[in-house]
N, CA, C and O atoms as CSV, one atom per row, in Angstrom:
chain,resi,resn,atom,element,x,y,z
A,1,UNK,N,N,48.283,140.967,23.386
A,1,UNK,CA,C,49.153,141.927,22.757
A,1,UNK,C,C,48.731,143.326,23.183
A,1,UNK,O,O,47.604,143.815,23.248
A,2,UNK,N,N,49.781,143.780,23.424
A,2,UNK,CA,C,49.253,145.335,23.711
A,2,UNK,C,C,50.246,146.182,22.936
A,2,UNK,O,O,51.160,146.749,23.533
A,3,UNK,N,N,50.078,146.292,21.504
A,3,UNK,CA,C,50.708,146.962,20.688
A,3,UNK,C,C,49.482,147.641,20.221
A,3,UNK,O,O,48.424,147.030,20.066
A,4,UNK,N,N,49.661,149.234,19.937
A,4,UNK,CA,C,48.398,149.828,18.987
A,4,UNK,C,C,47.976,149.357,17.379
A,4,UNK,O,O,48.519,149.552,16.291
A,5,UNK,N,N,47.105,148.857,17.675
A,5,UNK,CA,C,46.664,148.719,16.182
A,5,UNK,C,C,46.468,149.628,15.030
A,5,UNK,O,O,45.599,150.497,15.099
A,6,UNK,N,N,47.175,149.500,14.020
A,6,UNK,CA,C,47.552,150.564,12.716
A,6,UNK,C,C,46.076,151.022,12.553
A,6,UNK,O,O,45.149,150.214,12.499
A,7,UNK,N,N,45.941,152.161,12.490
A,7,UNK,CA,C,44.461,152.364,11.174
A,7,UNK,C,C,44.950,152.513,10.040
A,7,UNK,O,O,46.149,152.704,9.837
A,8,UNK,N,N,44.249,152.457,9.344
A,8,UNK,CA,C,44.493,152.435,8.039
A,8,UNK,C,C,43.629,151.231,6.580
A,8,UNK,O,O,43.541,151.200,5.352
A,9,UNK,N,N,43.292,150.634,7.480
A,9,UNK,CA,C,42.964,149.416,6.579
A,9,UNK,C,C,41.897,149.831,6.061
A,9,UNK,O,O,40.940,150.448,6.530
A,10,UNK,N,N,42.284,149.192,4.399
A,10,UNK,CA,C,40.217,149.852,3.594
A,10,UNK,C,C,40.449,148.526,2.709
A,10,UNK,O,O,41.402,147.772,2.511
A,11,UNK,N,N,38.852,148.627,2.190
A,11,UNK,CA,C,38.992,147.870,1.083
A,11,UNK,C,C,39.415,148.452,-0.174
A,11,UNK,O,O,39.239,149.622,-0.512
A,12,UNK,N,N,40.128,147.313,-1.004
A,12,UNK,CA,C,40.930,147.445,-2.231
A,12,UNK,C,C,39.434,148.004,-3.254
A,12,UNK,O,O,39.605,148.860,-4.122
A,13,UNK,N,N,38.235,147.484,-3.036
A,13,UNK,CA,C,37.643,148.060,-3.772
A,13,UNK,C,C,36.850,149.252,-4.059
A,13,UNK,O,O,36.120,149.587,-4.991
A,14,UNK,N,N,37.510,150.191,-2.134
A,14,UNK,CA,C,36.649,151.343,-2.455
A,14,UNK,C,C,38.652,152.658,-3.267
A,14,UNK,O,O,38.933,153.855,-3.208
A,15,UNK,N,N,39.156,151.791,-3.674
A,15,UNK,CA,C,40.639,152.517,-4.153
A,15,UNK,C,C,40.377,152.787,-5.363
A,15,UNK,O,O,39.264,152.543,-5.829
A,16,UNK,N,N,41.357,153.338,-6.083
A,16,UNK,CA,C,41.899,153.153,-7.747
A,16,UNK,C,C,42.914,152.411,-7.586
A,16,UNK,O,O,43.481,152.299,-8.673
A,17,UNK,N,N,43.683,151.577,-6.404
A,17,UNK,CA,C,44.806,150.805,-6.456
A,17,UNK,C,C,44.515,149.709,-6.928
A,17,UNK,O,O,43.387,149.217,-6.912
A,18,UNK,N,N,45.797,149.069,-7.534
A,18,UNK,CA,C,45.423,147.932,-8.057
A,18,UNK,C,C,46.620,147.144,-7.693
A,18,UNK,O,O,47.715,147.688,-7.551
A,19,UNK,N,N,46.390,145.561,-7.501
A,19,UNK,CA,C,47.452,144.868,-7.045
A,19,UNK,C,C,48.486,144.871,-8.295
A,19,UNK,O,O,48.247,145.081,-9.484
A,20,UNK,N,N,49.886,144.527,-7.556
A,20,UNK,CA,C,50.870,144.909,-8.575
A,20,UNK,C,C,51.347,143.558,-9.259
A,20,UNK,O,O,52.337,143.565,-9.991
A,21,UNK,N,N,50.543,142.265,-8.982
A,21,UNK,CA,C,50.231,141.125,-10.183
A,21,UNK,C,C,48.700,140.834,-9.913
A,21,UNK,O,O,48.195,140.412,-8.873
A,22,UNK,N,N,47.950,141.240,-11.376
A,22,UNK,CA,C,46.301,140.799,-11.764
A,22,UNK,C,C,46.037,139.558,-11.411
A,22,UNK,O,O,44.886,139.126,-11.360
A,23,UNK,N,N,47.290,138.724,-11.078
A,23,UNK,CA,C,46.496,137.332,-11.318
A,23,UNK,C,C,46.657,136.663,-9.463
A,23,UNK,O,O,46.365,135.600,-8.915
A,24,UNK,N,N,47.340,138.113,-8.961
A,24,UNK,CA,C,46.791,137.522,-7.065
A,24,UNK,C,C,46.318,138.243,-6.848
A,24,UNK,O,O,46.844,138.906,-5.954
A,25,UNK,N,N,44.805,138.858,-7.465
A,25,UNK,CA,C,43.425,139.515,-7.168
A,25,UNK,C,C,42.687,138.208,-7.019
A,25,UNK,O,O,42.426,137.572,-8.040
A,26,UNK,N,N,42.294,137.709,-5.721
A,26,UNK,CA,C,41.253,136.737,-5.768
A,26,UNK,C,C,40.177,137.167,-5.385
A,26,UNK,O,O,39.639,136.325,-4.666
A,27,UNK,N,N,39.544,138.121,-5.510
A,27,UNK,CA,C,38.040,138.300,-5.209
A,27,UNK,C,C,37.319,137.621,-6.082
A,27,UNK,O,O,37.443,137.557,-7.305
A,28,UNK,N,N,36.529,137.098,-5.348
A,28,UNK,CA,C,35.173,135.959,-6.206
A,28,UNK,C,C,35.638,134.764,-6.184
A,28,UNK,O,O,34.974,133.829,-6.631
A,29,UNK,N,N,36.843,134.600,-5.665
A,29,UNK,CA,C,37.449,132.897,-5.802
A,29,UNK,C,C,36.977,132.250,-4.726
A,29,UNK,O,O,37.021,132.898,-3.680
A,30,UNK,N,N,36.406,130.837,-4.654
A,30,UNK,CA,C,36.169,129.992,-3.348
A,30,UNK,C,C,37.334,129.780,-2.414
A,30,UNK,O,O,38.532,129.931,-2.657
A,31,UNK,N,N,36.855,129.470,-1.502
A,31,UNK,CA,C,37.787,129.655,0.251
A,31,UNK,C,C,37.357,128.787,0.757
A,31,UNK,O,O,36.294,128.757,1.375
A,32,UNK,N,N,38.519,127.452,0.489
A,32,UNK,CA,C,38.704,126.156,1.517
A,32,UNK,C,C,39.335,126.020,2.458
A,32,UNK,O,O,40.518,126.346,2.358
A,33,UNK,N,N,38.867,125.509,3.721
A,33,UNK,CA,C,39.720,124.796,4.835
A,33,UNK,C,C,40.066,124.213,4.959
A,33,UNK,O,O,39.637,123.434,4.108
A,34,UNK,N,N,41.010,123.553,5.730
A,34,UNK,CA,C,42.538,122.726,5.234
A,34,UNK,C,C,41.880,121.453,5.177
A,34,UNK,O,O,42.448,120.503,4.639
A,35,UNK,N,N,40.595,121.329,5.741
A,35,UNK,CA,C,39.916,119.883,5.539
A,35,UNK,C,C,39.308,120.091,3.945
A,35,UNK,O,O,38.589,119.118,3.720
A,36,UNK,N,N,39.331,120.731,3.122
A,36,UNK,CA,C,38.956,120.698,1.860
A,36,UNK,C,C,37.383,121.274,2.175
A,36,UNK,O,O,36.984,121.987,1.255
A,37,UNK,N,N,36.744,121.165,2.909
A,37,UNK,CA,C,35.611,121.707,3.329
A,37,UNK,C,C,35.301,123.605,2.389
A,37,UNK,O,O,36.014,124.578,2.634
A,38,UNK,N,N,34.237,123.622,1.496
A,38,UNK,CA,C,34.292,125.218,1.005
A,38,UNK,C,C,33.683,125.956,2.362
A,38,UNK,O,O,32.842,125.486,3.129
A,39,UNK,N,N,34.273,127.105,2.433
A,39,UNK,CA,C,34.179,127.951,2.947
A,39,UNK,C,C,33.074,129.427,2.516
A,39,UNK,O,O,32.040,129.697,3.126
A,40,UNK,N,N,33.489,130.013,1.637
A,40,UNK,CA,C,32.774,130.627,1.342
A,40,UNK,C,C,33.481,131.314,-0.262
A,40,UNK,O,O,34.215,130.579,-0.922
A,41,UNK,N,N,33.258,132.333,-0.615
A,41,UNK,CA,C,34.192,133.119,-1.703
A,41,UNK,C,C,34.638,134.385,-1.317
A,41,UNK,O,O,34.048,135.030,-0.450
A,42,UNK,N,N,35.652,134.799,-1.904
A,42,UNK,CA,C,36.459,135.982,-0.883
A,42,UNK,C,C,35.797,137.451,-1.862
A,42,UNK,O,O,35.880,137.793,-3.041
A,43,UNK,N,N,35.299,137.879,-0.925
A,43,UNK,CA,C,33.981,139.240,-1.127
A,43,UNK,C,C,34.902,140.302,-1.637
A,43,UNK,O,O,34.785,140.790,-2.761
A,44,UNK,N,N,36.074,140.735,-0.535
A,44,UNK,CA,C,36.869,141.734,-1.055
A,44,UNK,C,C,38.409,141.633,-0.006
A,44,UNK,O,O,38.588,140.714,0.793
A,45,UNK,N,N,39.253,142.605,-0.196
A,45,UNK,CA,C,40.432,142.456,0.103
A,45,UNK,C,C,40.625,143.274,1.286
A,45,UNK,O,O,39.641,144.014,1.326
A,46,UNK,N,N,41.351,143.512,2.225
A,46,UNK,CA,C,41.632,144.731,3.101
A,46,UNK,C,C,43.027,145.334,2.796
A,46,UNK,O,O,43.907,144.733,3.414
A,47,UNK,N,N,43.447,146.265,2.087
A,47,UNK,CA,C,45.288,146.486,1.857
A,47,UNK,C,C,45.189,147.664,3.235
A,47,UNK,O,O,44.163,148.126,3.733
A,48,UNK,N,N,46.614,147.933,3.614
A,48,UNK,CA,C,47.219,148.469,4.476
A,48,UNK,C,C,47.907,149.659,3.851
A,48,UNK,O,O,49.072,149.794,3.478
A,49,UNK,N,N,46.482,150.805,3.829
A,49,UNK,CA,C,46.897,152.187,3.216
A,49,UNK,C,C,48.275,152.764,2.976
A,49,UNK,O,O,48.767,153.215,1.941
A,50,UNK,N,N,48.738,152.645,4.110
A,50,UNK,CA,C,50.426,152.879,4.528
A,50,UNK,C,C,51.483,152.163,3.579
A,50,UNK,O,O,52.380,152.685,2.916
A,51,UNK,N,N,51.118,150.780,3.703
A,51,UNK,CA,C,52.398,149.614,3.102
A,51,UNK,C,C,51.572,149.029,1.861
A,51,UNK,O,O,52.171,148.221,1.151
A,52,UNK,N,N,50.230,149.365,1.526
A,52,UNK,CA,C,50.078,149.177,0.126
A,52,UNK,C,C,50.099,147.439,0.274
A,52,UNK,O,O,50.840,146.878,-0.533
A,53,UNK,N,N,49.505,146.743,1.036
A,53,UNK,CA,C,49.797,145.173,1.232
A,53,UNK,C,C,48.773,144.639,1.346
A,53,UNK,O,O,48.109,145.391,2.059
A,54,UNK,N,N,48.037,143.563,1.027
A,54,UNK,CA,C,46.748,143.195,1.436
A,54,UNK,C,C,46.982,142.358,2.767
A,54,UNK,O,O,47.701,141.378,2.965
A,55,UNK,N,N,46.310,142.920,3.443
A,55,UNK,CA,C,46.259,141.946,4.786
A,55,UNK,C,C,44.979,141.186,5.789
A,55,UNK,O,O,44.980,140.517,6.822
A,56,UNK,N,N,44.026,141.661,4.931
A,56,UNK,CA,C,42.666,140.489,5.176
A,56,UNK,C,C,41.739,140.300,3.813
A,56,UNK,O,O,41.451,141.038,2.870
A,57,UNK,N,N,41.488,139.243,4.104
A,57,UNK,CA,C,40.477,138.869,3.038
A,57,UNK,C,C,38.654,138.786,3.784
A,57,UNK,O,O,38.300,138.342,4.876
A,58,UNK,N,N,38.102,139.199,3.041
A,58,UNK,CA,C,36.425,139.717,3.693
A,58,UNK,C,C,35.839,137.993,2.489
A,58,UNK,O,O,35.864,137.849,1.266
A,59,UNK,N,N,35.619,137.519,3.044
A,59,UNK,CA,C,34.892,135.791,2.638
A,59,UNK,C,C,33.599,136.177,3.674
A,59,UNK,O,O,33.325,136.594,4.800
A,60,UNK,N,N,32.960,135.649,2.242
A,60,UNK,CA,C,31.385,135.691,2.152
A,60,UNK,C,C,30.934,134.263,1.924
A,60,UNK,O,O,31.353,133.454,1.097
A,61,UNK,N,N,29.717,134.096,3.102
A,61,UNK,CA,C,29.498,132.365,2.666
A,61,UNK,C,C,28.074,133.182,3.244
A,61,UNK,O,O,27.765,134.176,3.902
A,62,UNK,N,N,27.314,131.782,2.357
A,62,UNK,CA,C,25.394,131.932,2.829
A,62,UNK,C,C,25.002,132.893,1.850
A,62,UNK,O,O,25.658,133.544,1.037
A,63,UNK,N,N,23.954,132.843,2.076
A,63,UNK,CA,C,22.909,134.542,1.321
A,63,UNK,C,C,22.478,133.918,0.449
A,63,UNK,O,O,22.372,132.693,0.403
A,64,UNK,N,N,22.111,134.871,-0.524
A,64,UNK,CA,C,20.971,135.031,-1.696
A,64,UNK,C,C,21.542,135.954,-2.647
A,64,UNK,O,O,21.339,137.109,-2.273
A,65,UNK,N,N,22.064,135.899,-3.540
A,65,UNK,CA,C,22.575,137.266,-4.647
A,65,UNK,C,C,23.359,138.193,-3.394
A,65,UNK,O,O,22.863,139.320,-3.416
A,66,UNK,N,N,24.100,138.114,-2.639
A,66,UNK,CA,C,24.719,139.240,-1.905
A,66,UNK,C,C,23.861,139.188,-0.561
A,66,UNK,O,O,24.546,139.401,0.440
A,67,UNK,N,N,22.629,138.971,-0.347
A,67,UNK,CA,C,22.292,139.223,0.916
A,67,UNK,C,C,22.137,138.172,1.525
A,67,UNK,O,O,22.058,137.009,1.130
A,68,UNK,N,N,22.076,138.805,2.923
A,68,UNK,CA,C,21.960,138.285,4.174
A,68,UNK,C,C,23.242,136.785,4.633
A,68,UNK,O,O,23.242,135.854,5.438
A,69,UNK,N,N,24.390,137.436,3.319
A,69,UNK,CA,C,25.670,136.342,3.419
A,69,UNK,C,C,26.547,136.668,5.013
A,69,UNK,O,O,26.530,137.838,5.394
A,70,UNK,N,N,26.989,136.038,5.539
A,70,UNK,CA,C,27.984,135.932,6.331
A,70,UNK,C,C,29.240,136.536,6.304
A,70,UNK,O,O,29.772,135.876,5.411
A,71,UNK,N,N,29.962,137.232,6.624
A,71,UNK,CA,C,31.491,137.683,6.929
A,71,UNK,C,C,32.247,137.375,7.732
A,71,UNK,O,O,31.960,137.603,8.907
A,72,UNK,N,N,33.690,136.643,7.347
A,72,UNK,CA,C,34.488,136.699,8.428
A,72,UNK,C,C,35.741,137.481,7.705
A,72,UNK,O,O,35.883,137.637,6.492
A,73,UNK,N,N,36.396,137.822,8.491
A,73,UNK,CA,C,38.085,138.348,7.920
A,73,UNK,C,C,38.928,137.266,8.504
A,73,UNK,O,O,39.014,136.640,9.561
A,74,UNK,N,N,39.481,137.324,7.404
A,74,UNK,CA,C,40.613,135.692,7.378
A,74,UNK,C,C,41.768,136.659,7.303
A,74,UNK,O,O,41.487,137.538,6.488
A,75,UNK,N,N,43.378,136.899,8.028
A,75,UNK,CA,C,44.473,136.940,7.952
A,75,UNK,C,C,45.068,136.388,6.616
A,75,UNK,O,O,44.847,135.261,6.175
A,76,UNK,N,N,45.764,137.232,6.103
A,76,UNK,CA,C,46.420,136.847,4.519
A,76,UNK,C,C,47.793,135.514,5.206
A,76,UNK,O,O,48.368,134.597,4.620
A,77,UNK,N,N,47.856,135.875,6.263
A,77,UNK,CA,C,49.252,135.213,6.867
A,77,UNK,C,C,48.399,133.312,7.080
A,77,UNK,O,O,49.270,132.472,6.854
A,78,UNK,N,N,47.392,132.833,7.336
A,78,UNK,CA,C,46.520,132.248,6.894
A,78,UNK,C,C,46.113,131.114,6.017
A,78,UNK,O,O,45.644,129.976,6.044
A,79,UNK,N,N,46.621,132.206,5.094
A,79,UNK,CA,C,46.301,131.614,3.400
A,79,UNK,C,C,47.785,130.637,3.341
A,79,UNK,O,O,48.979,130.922,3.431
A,80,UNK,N,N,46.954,129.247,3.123
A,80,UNK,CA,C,48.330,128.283,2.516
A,80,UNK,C,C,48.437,127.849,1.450
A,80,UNK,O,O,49.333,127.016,1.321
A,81,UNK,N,N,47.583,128.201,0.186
A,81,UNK,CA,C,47.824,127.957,-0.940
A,81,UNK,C,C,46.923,128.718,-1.704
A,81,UNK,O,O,45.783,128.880,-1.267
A,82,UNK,N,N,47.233,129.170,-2.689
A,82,UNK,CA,C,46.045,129.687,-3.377
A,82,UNK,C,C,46.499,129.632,-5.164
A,82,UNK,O,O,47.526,129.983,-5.745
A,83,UNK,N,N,45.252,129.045,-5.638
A,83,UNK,CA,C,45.124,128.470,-7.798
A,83,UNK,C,C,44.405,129.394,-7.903
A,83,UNK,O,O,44.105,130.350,-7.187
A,84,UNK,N,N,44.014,128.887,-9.303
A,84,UNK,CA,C,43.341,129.941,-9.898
A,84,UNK,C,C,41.972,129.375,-9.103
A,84,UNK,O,O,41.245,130.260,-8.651
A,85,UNK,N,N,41.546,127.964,-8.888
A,85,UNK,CA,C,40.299,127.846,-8.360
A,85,UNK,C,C,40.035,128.003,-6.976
A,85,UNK,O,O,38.909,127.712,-6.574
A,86,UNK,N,N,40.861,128.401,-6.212
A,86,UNK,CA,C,40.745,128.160,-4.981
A,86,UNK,C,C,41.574,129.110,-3.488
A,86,UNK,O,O,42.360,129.997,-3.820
A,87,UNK,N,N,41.433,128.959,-2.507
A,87,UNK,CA,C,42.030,130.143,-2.065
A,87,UNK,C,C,42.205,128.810,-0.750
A,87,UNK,O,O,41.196,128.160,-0.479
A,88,UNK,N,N,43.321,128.553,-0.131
A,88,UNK,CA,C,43.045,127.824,1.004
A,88,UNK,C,C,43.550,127.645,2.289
A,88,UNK,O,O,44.758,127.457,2.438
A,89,UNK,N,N,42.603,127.686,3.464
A,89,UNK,CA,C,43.316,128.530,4.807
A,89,UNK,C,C,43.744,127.162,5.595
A,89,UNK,O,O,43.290,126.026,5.460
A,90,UNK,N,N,44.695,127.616,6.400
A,90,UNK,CA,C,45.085,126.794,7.305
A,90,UNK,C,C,44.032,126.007,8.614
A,90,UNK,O,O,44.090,125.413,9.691
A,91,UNK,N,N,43.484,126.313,8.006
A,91,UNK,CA,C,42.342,126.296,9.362
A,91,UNK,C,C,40.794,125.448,9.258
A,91,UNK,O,O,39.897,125.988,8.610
A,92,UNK,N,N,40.663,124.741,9.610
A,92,UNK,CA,C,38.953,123.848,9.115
A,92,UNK,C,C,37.554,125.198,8.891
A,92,UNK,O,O,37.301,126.311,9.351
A,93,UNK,N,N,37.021,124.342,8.016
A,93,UNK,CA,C,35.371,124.750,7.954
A,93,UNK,C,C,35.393,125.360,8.962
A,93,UNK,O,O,35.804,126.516,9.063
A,94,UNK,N,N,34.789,124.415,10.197
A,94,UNK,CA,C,34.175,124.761,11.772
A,94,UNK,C,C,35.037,125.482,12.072
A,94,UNK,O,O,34.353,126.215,12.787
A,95,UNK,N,N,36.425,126.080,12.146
A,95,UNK,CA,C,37.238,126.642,12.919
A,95,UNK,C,C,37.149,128.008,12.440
A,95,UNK,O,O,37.421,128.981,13.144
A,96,UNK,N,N,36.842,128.057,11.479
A,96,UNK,CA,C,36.780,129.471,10.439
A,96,UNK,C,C,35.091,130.222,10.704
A,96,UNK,O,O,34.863,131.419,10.877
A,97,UNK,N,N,34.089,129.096,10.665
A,97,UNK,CA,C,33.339,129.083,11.320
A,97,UNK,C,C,32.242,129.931,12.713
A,97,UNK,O,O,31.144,130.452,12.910
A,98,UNK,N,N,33.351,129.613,13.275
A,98,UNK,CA,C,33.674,130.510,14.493
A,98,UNK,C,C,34.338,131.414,15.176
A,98,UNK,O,O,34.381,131.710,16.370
A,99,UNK,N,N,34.978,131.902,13.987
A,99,UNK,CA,C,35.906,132.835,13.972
A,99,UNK,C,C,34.963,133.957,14.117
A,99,UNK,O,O,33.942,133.852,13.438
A,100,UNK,N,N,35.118,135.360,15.100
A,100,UNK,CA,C,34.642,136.109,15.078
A,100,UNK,C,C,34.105,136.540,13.611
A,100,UNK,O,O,34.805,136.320,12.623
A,101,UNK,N,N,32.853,137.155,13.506
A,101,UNK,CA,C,32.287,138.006,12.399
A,101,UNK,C,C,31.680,138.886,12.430
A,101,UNK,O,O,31.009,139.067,13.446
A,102,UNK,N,N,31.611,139.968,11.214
A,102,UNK,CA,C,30.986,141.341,11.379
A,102,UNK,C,C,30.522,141.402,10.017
A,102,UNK,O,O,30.704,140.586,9.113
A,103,UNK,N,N,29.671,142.882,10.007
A,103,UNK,CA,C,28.903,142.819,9.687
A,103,UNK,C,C,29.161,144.454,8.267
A,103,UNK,O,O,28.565,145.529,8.340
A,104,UNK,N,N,30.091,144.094,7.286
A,104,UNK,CA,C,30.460,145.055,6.368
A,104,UNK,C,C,29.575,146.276,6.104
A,104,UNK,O,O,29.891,147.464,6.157
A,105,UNK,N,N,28.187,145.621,5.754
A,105,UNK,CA,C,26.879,147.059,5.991
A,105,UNK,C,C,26.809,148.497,6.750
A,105,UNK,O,O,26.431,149.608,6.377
A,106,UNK,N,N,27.392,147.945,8.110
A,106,UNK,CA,C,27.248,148.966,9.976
A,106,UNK,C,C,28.295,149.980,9.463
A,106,UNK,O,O,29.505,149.808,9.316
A,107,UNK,N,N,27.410,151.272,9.183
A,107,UNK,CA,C,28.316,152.421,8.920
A,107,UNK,C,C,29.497,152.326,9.980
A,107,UNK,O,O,30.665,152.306,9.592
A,108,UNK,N,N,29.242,152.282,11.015
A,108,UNK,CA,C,30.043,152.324,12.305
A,108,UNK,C,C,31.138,151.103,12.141
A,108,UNK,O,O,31.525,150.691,13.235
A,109,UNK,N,N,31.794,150.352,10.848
A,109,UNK,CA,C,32.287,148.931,11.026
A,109,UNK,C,C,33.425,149.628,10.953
A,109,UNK,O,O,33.556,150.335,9.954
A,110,UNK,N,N,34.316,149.616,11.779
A,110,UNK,CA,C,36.121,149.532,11.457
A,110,UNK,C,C,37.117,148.323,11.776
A,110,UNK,O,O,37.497,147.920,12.876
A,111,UNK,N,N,37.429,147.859,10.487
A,111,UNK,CA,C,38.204,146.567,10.565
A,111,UNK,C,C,39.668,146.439,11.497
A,111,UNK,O,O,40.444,145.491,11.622
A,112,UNK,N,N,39.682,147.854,12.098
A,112,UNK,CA,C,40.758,147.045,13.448
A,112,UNK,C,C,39.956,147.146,14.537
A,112,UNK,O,O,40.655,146.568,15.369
A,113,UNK,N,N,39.042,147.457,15.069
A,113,UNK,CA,C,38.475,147.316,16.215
A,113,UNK,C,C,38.845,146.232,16.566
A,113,UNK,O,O,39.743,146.256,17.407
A,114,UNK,N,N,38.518,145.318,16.266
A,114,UNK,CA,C,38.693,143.577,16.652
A,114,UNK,C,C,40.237,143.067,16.744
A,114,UNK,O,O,40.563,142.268,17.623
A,115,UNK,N,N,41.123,143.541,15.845
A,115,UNK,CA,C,42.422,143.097,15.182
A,115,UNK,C,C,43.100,142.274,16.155
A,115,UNK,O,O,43.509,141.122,16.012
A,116,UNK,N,N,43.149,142.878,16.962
A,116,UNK,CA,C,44.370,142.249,18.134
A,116,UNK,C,C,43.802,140.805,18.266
A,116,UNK,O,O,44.614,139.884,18.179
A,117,UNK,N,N,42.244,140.464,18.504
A,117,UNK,CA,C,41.737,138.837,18.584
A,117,UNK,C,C,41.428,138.475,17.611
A,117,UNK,O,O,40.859,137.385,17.673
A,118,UNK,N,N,41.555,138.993,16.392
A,118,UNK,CA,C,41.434,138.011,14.935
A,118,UNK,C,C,43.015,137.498,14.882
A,118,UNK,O,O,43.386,136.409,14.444
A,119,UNK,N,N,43.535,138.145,15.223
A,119,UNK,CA,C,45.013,137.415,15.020
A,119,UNK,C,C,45.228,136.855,15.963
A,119,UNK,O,O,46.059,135.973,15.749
A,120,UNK,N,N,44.864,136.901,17.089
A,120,UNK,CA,C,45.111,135.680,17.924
A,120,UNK,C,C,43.917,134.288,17.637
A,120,UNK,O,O,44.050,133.181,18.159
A,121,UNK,N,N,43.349,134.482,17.167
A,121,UNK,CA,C,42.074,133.282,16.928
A,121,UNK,C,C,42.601,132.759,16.010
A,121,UNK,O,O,42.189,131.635,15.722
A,122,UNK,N,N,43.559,133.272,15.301
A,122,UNK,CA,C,44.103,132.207,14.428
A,122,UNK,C,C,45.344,131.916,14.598
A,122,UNK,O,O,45.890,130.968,14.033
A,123,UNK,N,N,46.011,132.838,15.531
A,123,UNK,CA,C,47.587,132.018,16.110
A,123,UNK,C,C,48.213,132.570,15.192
A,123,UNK,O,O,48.832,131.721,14.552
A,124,UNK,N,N,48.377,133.717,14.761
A,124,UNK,CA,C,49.304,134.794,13.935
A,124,UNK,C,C,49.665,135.678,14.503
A,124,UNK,O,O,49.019,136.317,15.334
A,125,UNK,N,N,50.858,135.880,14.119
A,125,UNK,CA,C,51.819,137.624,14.155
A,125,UNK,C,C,50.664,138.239,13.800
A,125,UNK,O,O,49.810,137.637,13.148
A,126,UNK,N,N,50.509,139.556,14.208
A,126,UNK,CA,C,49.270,140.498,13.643
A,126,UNK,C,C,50.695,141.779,12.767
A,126,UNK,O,O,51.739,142.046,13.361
A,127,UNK,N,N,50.476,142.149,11.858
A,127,UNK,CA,C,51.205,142.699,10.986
A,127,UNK,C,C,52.083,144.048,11.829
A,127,UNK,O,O,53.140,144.521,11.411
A,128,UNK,N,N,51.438,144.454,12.946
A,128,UNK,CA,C,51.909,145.555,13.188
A,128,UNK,C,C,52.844,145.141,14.657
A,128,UNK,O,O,52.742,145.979,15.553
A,129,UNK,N,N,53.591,144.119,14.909
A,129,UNK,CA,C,54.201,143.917,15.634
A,129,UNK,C,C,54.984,143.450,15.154
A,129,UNK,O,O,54.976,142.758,14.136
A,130,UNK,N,N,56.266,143.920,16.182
A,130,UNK,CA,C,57.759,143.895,15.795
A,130,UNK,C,C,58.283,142.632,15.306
A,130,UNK,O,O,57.828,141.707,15.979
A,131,UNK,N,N,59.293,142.134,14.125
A,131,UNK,CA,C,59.598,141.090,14.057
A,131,UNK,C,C,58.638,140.388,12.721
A,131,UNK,O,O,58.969,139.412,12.048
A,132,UNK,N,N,57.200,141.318,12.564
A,132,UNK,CA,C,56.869,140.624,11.739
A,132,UNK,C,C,57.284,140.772,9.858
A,132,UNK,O,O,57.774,141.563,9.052
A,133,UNK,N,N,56.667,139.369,9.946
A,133,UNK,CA,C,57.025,139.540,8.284
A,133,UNK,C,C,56.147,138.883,7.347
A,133,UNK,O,O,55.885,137.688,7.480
A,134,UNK,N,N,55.664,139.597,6.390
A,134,UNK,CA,C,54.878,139.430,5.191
A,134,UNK,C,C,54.681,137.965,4.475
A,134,UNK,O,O,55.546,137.792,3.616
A,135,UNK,N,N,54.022,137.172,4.569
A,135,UNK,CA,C,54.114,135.865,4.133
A,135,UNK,C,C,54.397,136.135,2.677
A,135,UNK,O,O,54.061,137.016,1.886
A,136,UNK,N,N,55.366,134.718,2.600
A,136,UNK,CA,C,55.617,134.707,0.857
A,136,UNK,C,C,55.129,132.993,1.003
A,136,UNK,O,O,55.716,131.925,1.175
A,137,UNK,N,N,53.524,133.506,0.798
A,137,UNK,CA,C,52.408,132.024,-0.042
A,137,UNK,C,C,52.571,131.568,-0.670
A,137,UNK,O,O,53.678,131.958,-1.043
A,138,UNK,N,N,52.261,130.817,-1.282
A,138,UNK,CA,C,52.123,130.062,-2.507
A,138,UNK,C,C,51.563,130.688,-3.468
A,138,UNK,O,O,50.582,130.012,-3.774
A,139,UNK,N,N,51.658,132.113,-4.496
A,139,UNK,CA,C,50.636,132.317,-5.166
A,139,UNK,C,C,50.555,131.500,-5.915
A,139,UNK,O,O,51.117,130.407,-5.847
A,140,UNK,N,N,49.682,131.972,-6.948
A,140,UNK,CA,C,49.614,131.176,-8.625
A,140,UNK,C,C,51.054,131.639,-9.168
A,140,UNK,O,O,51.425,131.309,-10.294
């Protein structure tokens, strides 16, 4: 893809925004792969300053109380079901796995650097190209 990637993306938790239904805030909820396999729990959200939309989820697996856990950003487009217990991606354990990861800490981290190959590693529209459109998931 050679479309420019939006800036804009932050986390929902450094905002005062708040999603506009409480009950599709899943931070802290577990994150399964379509093999039922847990994944990890979803750390925090990424919304799209501009369109006010969440469009990655920051899932945390491994560590100790918060440290030395793992990060990947999972595509909201992704997500194929999500309860109150559970959040769940199209995609296996191992496949998620190996999904590129970074490292939230690195003052220097900006979540589109990568964008254009997180959305292709998972075989998605990336939000800022033409044609696309906003998944309507399964919430709760």
């Amino acid at each position: 893809m050679t479309e420019d990637v939006p800036i804009g993306l932050i986390q929902l938790d450094d905002t005062d925004l708040m999603l506009a239904k409480p009950e599709d805030d899943v931070r802290g909820t577990t994150v399964v792969g379509s093999d039922g396999e847990e994944i990890g729990k979803v750390s925090t959200l990424f919304i799209d300053a501009d369109e006010r939309r969440v469009r990655l989820l920051d899932v945390a697996s491994g560590g100790l109380l918060g440290m030395g856990a793992e990060h990947r950003l999972i595509p909201v487009d992704a997500v194929v079901e999500v309860t109150a217990e559970q959040v769940t991606i199209g995609k296996t354990r191992s496949e998620i796995a190996s999904a590129p990861g970074y490292d939230p800490d690195l003052e220097e981290f900006k979540p589109t650097d990568d964008l254009n190959s997180l959305y292709g590693y998972y075989g998605m529209t990336p939000y800022w190209a033409p044609g696309y459109r906003y998944p309507g998931y399964p919430f709760r």
